[in-house]
C-alpha positions as CSV (number, residue, x, y, z in Angstrom):
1,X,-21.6,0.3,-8.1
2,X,-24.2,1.6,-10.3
3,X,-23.2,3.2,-13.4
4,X,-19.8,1.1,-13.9
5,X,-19.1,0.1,-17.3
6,X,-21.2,-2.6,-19.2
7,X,-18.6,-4.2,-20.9
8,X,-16.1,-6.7,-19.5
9,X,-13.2,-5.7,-17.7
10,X,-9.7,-6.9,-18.8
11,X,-6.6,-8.3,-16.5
12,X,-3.4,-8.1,-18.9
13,X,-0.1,-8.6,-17.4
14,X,1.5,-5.9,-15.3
15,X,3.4,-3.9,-18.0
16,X,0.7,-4.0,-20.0
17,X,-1.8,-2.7,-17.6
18,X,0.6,0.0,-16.3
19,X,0.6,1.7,-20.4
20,X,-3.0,1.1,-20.6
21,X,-3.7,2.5,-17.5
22,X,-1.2,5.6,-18.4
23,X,-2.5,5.9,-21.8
24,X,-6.1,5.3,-21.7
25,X,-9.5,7.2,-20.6
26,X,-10.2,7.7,-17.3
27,X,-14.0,7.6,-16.7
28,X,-14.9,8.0,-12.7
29,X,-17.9,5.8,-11.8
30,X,-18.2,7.1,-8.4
31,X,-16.5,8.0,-5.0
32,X,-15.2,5.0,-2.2
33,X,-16.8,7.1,0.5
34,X,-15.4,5.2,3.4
35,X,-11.7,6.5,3.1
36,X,-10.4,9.8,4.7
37,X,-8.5,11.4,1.0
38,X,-10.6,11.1,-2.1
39,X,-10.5,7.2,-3.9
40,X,-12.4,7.5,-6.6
41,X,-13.3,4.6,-8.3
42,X,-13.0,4.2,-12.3
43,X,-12.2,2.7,-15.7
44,X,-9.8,3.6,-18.2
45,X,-10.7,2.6,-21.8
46,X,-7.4,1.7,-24.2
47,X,-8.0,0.3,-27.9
48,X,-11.0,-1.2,-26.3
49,X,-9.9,-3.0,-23.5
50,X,-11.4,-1.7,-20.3
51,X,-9.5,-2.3,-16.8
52,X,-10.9,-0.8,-13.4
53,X,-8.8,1.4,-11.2
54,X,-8.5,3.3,-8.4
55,X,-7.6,7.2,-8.9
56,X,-6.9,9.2,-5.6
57,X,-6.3,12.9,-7.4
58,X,-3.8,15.3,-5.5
59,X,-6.7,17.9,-4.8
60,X,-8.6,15.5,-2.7
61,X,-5.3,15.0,-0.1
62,X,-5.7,15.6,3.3
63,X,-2.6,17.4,4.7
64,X,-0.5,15.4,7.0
65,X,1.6,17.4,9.4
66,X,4.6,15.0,8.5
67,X,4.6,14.8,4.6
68,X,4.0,17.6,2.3
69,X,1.0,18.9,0.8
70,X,0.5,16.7,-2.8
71,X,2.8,14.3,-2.5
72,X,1.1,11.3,-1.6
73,X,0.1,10.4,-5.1
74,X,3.9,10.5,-6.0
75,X,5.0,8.2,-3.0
76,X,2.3,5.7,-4.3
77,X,4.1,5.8,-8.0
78,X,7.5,6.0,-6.2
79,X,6.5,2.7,-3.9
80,X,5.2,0.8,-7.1
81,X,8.6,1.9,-9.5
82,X,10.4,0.2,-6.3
83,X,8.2,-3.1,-6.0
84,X,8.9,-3.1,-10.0
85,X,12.5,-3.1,-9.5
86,X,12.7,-5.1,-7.4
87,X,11.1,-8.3,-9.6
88,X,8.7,-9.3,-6.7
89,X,5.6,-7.1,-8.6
90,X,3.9,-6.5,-4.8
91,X,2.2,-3.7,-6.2
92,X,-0.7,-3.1,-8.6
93,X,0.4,-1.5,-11.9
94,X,0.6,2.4,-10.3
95,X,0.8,5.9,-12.8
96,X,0.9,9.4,-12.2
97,X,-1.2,10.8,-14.7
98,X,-3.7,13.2,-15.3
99,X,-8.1,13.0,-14.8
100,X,-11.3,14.4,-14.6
101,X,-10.0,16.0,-11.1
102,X,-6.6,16.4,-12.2
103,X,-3.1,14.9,-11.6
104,X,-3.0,11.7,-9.4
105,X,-2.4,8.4,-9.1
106,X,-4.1,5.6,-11.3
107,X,-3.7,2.1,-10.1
108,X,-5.1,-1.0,-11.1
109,X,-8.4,-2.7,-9.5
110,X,-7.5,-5.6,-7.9
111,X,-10.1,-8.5,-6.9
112,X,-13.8,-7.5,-8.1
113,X,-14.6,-4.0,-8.8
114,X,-17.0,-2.3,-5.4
115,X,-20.5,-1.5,-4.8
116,X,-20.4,1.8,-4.2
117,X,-23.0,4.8,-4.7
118,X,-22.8,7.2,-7.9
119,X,-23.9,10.9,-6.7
120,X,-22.2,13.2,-8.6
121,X,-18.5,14.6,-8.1
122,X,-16.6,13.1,-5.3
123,X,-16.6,15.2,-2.3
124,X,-13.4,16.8,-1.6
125,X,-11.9,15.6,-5.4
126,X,-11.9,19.4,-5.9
127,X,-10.8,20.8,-2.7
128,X,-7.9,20.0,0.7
129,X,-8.9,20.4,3.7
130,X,-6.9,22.9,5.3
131,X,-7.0,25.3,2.8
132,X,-7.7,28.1,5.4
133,X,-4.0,27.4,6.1
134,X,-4.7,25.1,9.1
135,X,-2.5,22.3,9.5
136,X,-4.7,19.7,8.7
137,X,-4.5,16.3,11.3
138,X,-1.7,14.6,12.5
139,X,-0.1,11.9,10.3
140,X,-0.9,9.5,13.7
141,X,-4.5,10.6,13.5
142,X,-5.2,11.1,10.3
143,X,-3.6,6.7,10.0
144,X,-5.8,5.7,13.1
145,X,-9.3,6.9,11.9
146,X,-10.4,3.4,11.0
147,X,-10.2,1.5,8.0
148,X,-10.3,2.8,4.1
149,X,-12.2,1.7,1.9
150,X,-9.2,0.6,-0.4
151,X,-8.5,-1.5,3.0
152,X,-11.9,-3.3,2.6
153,X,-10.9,-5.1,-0.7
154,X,-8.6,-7.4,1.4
155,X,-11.1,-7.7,4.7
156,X,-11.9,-11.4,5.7
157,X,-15.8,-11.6,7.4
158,X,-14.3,-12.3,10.6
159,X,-12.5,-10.1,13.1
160,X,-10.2,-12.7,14.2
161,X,-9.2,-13.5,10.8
162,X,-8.0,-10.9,8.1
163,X,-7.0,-11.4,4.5
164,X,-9.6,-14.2,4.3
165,X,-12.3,-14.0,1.4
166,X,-14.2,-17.2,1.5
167,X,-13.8,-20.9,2.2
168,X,-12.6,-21.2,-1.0
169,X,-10.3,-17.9,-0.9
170,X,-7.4,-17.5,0.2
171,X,-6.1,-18.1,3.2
172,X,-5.8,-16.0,6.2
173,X,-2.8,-14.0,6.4
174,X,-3.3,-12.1,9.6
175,X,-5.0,-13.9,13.0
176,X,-5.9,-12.8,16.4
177,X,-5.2,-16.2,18.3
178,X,-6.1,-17.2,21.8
179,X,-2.8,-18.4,22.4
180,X,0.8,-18.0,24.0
181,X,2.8,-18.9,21.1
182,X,2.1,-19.0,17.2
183,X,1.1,-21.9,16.2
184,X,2.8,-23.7,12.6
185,X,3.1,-21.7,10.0
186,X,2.7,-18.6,12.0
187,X,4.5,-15.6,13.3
188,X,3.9,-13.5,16.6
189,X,3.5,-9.9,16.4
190,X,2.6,-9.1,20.0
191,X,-0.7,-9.1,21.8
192,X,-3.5,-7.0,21.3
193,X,-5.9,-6.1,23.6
194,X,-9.4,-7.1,22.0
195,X,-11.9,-5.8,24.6
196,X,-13.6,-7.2,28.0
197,X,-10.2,-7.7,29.5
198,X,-9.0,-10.3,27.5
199,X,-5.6,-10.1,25.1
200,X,-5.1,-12.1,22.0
201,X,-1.4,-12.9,20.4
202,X,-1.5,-10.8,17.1
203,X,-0.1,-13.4,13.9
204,X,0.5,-13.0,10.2
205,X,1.6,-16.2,8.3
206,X,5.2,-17.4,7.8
207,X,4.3,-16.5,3.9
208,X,7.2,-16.3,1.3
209,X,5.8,-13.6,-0.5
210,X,4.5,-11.7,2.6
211,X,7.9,-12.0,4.0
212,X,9.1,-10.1,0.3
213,X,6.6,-7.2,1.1
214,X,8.0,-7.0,4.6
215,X,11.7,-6.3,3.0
216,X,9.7,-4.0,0.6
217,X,8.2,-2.1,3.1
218,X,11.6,-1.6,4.6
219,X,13.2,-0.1,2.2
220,X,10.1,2.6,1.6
221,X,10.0,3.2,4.8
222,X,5.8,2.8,5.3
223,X,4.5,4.4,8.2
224,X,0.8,2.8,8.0
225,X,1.1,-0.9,6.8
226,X,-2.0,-2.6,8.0
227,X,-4.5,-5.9,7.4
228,X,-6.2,-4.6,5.0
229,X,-3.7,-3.4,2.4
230,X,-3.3,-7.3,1.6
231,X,-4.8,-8.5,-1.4
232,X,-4.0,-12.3,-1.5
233,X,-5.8,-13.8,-4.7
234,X,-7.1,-17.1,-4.9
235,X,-4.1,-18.0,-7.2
236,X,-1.5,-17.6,-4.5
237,X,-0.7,-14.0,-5.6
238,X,-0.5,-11.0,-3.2
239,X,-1.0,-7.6,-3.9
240,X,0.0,-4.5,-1.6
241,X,-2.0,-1.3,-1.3
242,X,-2.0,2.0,0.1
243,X,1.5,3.6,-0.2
244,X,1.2,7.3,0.4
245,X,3.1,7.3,3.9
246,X,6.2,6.1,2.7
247,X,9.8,7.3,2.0
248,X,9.9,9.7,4.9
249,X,13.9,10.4,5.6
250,X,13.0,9.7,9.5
251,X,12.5,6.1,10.6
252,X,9.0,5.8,10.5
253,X,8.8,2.0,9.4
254,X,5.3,0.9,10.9
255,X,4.0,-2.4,10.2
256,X,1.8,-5.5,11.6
257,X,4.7,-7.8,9.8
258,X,7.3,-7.8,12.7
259,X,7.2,-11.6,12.7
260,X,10.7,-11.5,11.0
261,X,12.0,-9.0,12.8
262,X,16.0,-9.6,13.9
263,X,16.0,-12.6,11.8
264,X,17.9,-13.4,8.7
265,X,17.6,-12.2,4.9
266,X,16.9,-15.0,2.9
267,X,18.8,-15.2,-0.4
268,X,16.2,-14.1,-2.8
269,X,16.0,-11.1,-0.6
270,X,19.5,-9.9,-0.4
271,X,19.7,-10.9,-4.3
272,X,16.8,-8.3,-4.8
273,X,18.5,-5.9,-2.6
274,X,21.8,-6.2,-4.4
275,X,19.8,-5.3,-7.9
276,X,17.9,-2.8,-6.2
277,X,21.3,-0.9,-4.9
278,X,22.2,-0.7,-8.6
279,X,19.8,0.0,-9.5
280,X,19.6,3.0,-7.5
281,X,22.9,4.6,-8.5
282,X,22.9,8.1,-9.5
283,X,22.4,8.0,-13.2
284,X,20.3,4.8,-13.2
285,X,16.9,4.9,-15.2
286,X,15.3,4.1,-11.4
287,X,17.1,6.8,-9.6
288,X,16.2,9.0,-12.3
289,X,12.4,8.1,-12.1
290,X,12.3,8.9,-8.0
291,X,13.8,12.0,-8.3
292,X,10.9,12.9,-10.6
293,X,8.7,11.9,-7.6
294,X,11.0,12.2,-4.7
295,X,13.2,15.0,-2.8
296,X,16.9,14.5,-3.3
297,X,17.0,13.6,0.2
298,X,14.7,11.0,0.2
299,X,16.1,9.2,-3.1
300,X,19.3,9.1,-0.9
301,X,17.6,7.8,2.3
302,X,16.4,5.0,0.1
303,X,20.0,4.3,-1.2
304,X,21.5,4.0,2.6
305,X,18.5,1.8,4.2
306,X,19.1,-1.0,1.1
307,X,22.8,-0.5,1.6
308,X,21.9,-1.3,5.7
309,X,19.4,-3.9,5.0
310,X,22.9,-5.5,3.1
311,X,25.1,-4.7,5.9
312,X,22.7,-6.3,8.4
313,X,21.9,-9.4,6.4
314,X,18.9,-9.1,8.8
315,X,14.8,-8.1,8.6
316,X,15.3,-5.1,11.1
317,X,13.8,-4.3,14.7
318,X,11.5,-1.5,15.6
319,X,13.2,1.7,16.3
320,X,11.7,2.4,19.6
321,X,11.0,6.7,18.1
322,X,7.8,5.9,16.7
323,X,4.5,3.4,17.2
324,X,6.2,-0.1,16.1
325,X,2.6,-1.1,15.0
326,X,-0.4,0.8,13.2
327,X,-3.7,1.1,14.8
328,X,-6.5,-0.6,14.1
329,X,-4.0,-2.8,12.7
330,X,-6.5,-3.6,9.7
């Protein structure tokens, strides 16, 4: 991107980039044009360490017919106060704060920053669509219009592979596989149809910490997890993006990680979700916190689908009321 920041960027650890990235200056280098809402790409400047970040402001939100206006931003800080306490840290340090387009959410750059145009403002970082009081898209087609640009962080170079970097990356966590049955170290999602007649068996990897997001994602509820909101690192970390289509109070769970499905929690898992459940009792700094970014009612769906992910003891089963799987899936 041209105009980004000279001087070096810093990674500190997660607390620490979630104050900077709170308390700092936010300087926008440019707009990520490829995604459907405004990302906005940026630094924030603290004491003089620099990070880069990803600010999405409420005024560039596209209306969804299913969640309301300006609250996208929230469920991304809502998501990330979750993943937080929850000990599993899935999700880059995530603030609602305010910028050069006002409120949003901040998040922390993961992987190398892009190289994307600087042209002025962002288009639409000042204005919704839908402001004529249409209803804007459907959630379904505003989720299936291809993949944002905050998607292409994670994008391997092939299509049969995604999550992949480079040889030396990390490896793939999501496969299109010419084959009946996942092989080792896989699980089957279904089959896809991938063009000229021909079906491949859809796989992600039988991965500990992708098997944590898929408990995360659960309990959020998110309607639109795909390929490309992985962000494996080449040290074995993973890191989960794109959270705005979550905590609905309907089931609306919607995920390429069904490999689990029906099977059991494993003890880490139902340990998190036991903290979590305290966690989220009235009173409790957390509950407090999502009721800042929540509605009452959501905050209380949250609380019974951790309480039934304990009764069940189980990863659960597609509800059959809405698409099981996101398309494109990356």
């Amino acid at each position: 991107m041209s105009g980004t920041a000279s001087r070096s960027v810093a990674q500190p650890a997660a607390e620490a980039t979630r104050r900077l990235i709170a308390q700092g200056t936010l300087t926008v280098h440019g707009q990520i044009t490829e995604a459907s809402n405004a990302v906005l790409f940026g630094t924030v400047e603290h004491e003089g360490v620099v990070v880069p970040c990803v600010y999405k402001p409420v005024a560039g939100e596209r209306p969804l017919w299913d969640f309301p206006d300006g609250s996208l931003a929230q469920r991304e800080v809502a998501a990330y106060e979750v993943s937080r306490a929850t000990g599993w840290d899935l999700i880059p340090a995530t603030v609602l704060r305010d910028g050069p387009y006002g409120t949003g959410m901040c998040q922390a750059w993961v992987g190398e920053p892009p190289d994307a145009r600087e042209d002025g403002p962002a288009r639409g970082a000042g204005e919704r669509d839908g402001e004529d009081g249409s209803a804007g898209d459907s959630a379904e087609e505003e989720r299936a219009e291809g993949d944002s640009a905050e998607e292409k962080r994670a994008e391997g170079d092939s299509a049969e592979e995604t999550g992949a970097e480079d040889e030396e990356g990390p490896a793939p966590l999501l496969a299109l596989v010419d084959e009946q049955e996942p092989g080792e170290g896989w699980k089957a999602v279904g089959f896809a149809d991938v063009g000229g007649g021909r079906t491949a068996l859809l796989v992600h990897a039988d991965d500990p910490a992708l098997r944590r997001l898929a408990v995360l994602d659960a309990v959020i509820n998110n309607g639109d997890r795909k390929g490309g909101h992985l962000l494996p690192r080449p040290d074995g970390t993973l890191y989960a993006i794109d959270h705005g289509v979550t905590f609905h109070v309907d089931d609306k769970l919607r995920t390429l990680l069904w490999g689990w499905a029906g099977e059991k929690l494993t003890g880490e898992a139902l340990e998190a979700l036991r903290t979590l459940s305290g966690r989220l009792a009235a009173g409790a700094p957390l509950a407090t916190r999502l009721a800042e970014l929540l509605t009452d009612a959501e905050v209380e769906a949250v609380r019974k689908r951790v309480e039934a992910l304990l009764s069940s003891g189980t990863h659960p089963l597609p509800s059959g009321d809405w698409p099981a799987i996101p398309w494109p899936p990356v």
